[in-house]
DOLOFI-271706 format. One record per residue: x, y, z of N, C-alpha, C, O in turn; residue in three letters. Coordinates in steps of 0.001 Angstrom, whole numbers, plus 524288, in hexadecimal, padded with zeros to 5 digits. Layout:
N
REC n_east n_north  n_up ca_east ca_north ca_up c_east c_north  c_up o_east o_north  o_up residuo
REC      X       Y     Z       X        Y     Z      X       Y     Z      X       Y     Z     ALA
...
END
This chain:
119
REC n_east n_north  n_up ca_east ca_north ca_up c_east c_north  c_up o_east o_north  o_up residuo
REC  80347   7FB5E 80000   80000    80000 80000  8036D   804D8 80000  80708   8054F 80326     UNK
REC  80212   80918 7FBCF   805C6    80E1B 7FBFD  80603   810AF 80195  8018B   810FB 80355     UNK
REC  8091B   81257 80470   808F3    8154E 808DF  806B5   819BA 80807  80790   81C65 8041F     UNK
REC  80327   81B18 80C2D   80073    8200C 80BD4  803BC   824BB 80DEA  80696   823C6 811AA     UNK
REC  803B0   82A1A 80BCA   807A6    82D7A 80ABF  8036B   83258 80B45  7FF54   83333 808E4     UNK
REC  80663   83580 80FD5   8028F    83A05 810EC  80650   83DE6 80EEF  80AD0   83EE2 81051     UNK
REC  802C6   84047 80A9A   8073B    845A7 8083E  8043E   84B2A 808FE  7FF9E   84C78 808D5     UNK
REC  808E3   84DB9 809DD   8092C    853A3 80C3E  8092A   85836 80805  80B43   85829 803B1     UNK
REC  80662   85C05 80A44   8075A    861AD 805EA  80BAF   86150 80736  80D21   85E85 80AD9     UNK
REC  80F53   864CC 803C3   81216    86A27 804D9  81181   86E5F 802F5  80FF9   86EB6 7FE69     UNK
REC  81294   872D6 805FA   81141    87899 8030E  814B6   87AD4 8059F  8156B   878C4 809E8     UNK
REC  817AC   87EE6 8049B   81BDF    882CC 803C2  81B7B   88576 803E9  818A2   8864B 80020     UNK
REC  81C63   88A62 8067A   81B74    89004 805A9  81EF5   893CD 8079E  82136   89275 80BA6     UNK
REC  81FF6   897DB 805FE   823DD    89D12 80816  822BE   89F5D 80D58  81E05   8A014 80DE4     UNK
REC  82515   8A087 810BC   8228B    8A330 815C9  827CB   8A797 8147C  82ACB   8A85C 810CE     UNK
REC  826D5   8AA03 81A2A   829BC    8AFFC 81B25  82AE0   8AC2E 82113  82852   8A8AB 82324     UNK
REC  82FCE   8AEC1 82274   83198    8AD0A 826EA  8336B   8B169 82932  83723   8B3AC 82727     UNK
REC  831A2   8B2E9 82CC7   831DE    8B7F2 82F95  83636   8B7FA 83546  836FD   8B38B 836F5     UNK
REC  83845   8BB3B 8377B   83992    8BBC5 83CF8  8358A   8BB5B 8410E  836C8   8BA4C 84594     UNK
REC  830B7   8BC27 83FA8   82E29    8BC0D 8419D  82897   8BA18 840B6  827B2   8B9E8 83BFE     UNK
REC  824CC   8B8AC 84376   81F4E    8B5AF 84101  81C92   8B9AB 83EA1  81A6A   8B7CF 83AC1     UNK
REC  81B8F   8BE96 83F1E   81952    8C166 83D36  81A91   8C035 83669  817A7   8BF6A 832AC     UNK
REC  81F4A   8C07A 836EA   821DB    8C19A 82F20  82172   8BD28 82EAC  82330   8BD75 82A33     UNK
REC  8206A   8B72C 82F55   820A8    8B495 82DC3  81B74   8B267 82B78  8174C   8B3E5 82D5F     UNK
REC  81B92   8AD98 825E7   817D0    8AC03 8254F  813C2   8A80B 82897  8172E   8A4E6 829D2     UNK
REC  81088   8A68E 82A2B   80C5E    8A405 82BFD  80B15   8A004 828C8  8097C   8A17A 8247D     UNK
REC  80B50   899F6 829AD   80BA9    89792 827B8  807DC   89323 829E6  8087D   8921D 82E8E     UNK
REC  80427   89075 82754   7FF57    88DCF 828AE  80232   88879 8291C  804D5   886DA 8256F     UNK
REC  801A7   885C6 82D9A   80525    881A1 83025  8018B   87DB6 83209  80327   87973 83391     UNK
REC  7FB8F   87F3A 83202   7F7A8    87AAE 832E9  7F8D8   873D2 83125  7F8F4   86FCA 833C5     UNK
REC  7F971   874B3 82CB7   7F9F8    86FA0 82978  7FE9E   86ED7 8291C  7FEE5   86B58 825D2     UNK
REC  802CE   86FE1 82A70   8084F    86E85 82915  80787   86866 82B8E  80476   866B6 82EDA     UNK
REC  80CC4   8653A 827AC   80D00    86118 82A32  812CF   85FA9 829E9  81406   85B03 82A1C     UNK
REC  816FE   863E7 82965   81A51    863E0 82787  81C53   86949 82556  818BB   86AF4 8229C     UNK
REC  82045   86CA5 82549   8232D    86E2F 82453  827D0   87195 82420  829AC   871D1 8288D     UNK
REC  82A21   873FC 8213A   82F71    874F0 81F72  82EF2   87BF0 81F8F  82A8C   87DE3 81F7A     UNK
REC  8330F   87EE2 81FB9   8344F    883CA 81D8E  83981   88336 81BD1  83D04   880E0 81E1E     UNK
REC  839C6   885CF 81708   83E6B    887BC 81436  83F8F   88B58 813BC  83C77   88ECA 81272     UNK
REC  84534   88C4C 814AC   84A2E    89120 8149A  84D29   89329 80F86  84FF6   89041 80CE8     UNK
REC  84C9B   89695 80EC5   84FE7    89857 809CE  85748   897B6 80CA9  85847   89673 81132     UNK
REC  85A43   898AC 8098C   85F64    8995E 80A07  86039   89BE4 80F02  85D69   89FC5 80F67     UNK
REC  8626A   89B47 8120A   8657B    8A0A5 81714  86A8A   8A131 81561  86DD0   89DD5 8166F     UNK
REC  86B9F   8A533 812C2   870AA    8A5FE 811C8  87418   8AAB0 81688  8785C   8AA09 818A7     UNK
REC  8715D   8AE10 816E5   8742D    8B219 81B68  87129   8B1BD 82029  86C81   8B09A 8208D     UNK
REC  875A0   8B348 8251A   872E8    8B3EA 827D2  86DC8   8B82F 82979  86CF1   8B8CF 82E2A     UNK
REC  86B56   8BA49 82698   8693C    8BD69 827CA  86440   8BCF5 8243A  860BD   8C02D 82393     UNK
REC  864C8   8B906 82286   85EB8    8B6D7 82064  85E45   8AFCF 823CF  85B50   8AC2A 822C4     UNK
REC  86244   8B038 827B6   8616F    8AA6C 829C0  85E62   8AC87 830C3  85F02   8AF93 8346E     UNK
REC  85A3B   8A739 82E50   856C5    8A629 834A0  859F5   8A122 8375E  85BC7   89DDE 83457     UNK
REC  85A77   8A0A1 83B44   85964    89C88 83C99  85581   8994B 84008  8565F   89498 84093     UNK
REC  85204   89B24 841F5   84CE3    89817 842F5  848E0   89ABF 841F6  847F3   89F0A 843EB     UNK
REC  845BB   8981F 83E64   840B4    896FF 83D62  83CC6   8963B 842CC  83BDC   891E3 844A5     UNK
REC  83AAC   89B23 844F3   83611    8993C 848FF  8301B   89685 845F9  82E0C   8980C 841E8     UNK
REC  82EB8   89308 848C6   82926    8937D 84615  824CA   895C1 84940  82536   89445 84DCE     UNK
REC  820F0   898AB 8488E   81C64    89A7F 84AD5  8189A   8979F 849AC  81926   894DC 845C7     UNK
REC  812B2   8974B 84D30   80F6D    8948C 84C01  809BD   899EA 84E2E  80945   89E2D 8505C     UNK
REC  806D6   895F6 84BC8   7FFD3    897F4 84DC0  7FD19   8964E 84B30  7FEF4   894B4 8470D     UNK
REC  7F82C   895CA 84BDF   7F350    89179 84AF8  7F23E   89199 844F0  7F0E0   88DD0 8424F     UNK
REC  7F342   89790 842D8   7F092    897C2 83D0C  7F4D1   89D4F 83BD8  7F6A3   8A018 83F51     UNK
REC  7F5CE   89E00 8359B   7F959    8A15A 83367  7F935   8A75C 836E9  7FC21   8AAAE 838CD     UNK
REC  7F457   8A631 8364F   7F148    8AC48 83865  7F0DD   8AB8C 840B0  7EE62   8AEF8 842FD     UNK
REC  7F1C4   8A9F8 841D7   7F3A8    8AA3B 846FC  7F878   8AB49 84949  7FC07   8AC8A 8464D     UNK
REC  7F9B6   8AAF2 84FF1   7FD0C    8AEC0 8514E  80238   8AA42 85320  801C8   8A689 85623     UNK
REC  80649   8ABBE 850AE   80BEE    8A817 84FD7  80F3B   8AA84 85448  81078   8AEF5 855A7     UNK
REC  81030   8A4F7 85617   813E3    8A5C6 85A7E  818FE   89ECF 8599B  81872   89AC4 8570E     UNK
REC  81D8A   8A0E5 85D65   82151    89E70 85CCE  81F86   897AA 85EDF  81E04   895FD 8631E     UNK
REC  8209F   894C0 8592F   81ECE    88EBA 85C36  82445   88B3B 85E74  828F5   88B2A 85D65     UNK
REC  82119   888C0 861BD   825C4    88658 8646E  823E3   880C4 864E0  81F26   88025 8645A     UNK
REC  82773   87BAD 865F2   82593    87685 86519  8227B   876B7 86AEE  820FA   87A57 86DB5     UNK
REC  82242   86FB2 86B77   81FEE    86FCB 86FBC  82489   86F3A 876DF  8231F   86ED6 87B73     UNK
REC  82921   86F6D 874C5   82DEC    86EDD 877DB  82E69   875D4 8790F  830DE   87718 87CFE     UNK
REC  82CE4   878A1 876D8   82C70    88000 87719  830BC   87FDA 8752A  8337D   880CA 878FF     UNK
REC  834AF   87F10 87036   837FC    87EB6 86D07  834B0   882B4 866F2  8303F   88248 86525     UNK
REC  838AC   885DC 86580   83497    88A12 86208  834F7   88647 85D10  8383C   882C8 85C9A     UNK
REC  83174   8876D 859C5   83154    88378 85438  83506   884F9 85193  83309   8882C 84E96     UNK
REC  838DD   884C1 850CA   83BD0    88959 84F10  83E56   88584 849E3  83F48   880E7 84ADA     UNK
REC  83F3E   88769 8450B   8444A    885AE 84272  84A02   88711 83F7A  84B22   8898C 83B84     UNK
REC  84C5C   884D5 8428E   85187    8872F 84130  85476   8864D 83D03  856F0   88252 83BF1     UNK
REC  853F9   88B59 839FF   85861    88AC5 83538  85E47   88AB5 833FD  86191   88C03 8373E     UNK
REC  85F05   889AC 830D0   8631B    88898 83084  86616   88B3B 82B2A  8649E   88931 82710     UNK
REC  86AA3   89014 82A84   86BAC    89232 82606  86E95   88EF5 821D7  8730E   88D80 822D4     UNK
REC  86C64   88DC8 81D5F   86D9B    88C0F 819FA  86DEB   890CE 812E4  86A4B   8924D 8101B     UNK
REC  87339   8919C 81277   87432    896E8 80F88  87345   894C7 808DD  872DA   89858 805AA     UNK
REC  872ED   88E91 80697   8725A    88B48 803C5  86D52   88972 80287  86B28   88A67 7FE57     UNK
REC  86B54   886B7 8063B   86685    884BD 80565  86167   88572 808BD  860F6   88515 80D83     UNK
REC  85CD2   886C7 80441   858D4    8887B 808A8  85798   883B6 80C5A  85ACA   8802F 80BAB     UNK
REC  853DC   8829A 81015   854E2    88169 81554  84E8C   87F08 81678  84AE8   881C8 814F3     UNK
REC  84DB7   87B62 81862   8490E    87A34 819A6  84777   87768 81EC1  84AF4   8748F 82070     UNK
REC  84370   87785 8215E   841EF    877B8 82894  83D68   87612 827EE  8399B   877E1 8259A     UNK
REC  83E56   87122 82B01   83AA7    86E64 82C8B  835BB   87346 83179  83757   87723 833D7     UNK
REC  8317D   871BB 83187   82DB4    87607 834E9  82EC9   870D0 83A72  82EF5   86C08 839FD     UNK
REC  82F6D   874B5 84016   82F65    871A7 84534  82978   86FC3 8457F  825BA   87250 843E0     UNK
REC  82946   86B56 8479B   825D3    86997 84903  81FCC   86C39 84B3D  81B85   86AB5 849A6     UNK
REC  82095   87039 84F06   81E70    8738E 85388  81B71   875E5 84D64  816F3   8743E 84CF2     UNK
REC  81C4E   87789 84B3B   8193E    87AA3 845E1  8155C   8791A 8442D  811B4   87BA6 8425E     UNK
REC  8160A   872C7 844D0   81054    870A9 842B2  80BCA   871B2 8466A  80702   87212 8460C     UNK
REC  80E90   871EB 8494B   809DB    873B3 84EC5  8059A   878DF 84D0C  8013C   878F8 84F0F     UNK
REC  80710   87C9C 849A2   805D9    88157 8480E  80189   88145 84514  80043   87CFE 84349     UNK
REC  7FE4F   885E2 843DA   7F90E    88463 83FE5  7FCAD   889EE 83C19  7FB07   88AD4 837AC     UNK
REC  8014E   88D2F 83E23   802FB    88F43 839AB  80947   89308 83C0D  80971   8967C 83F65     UNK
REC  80D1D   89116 8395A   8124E    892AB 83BE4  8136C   899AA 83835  81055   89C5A 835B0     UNK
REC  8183A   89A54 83956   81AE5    89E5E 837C4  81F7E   89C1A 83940  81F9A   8990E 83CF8     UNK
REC  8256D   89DD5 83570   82943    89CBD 8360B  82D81   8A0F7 83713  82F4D   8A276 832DF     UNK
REC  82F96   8A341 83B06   8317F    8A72D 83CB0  83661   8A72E 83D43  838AE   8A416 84022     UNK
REC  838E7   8AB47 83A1D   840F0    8A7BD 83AF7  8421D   8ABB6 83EDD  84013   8B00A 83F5B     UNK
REC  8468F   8A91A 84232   846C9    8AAAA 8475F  84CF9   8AF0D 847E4  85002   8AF6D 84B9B     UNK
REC  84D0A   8B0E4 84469   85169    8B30C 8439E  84FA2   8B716 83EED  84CD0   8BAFA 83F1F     UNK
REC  852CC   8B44A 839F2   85432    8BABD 83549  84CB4   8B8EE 8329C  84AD7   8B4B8 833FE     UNK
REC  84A7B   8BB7A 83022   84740    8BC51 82C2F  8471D   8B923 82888  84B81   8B859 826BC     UNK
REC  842E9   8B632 825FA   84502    8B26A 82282  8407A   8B3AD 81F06  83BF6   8B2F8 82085     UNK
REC  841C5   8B5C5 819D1   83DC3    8B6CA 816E2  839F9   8B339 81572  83586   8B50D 81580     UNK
REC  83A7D   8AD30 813C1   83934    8AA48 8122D  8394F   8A5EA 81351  83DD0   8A4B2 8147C     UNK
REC  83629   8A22B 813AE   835DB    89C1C 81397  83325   8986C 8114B  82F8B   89B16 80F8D     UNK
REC  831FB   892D2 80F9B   830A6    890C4 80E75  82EB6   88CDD 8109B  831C6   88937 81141     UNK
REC  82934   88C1F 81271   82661    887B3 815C3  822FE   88328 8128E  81F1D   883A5 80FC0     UNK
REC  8252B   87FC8 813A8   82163    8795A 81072  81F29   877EF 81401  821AB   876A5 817E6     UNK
REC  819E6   877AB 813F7   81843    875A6 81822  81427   86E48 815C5  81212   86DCA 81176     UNK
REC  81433   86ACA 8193C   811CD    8664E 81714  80D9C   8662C 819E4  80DBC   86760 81E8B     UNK
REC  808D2   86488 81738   802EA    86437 81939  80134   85F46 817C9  7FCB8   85DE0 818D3     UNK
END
């Protein structure tokens, strides 16, 4: 008998990654079942973050505050500068918990990112 095989969206999209939650995009995290953000190049220091906070709250349009697991450890992910190749991050666990995150770099400004998320 063929094995039965449960297959997943993916969808992709651009966010803004801000210093802060305000500038950042809002991102609908209900259905995630799975995913990733991607990094362009860090070539200088002065376009390099190194952690990625994540924020959470119930719906896009609600009020985002700093998430933390269930150990009170912040969700945080830490990058790593790569001046060669863009860069890709698994999402912490604690995120799925969310009905909608924001991704906040904890340091320089990061114009851009790239989120896959699986449903």
């Amino acid at each position: 008998m063929p094995e039965n095989r449960i297959r997943r969206k993916l969808r992709s999209f651009d966010v803004t990654v801000a210093t802060s939650a305000a500038g950042s995009t809002a991102i609908r995290w209900d259905e995630a079942a799975g995913g990733n953000i991607q990094l362009a190049t860090q070539v200088t220091a002065a376009s390099f973050a190194t952690t990625l906070q994540v924020w959470a709250a119930n719906s896009t349009g609600g009020t985002f505050s700093r998430l933390y697991d269930s150990n009170g450890v912040p969700a945080n992910v830490t990058l790593v500068q790569d001046s060669v190749n863009q860069t890709s991050y698994a999402m912490p666990d604690a995120a799925f918990s969310a009905g909608a995150i924001k991704l906040v770099a904890g340091s320089t400004h990061l114009t851009s990112a790239t989120v896959s998320i699986k449903t």
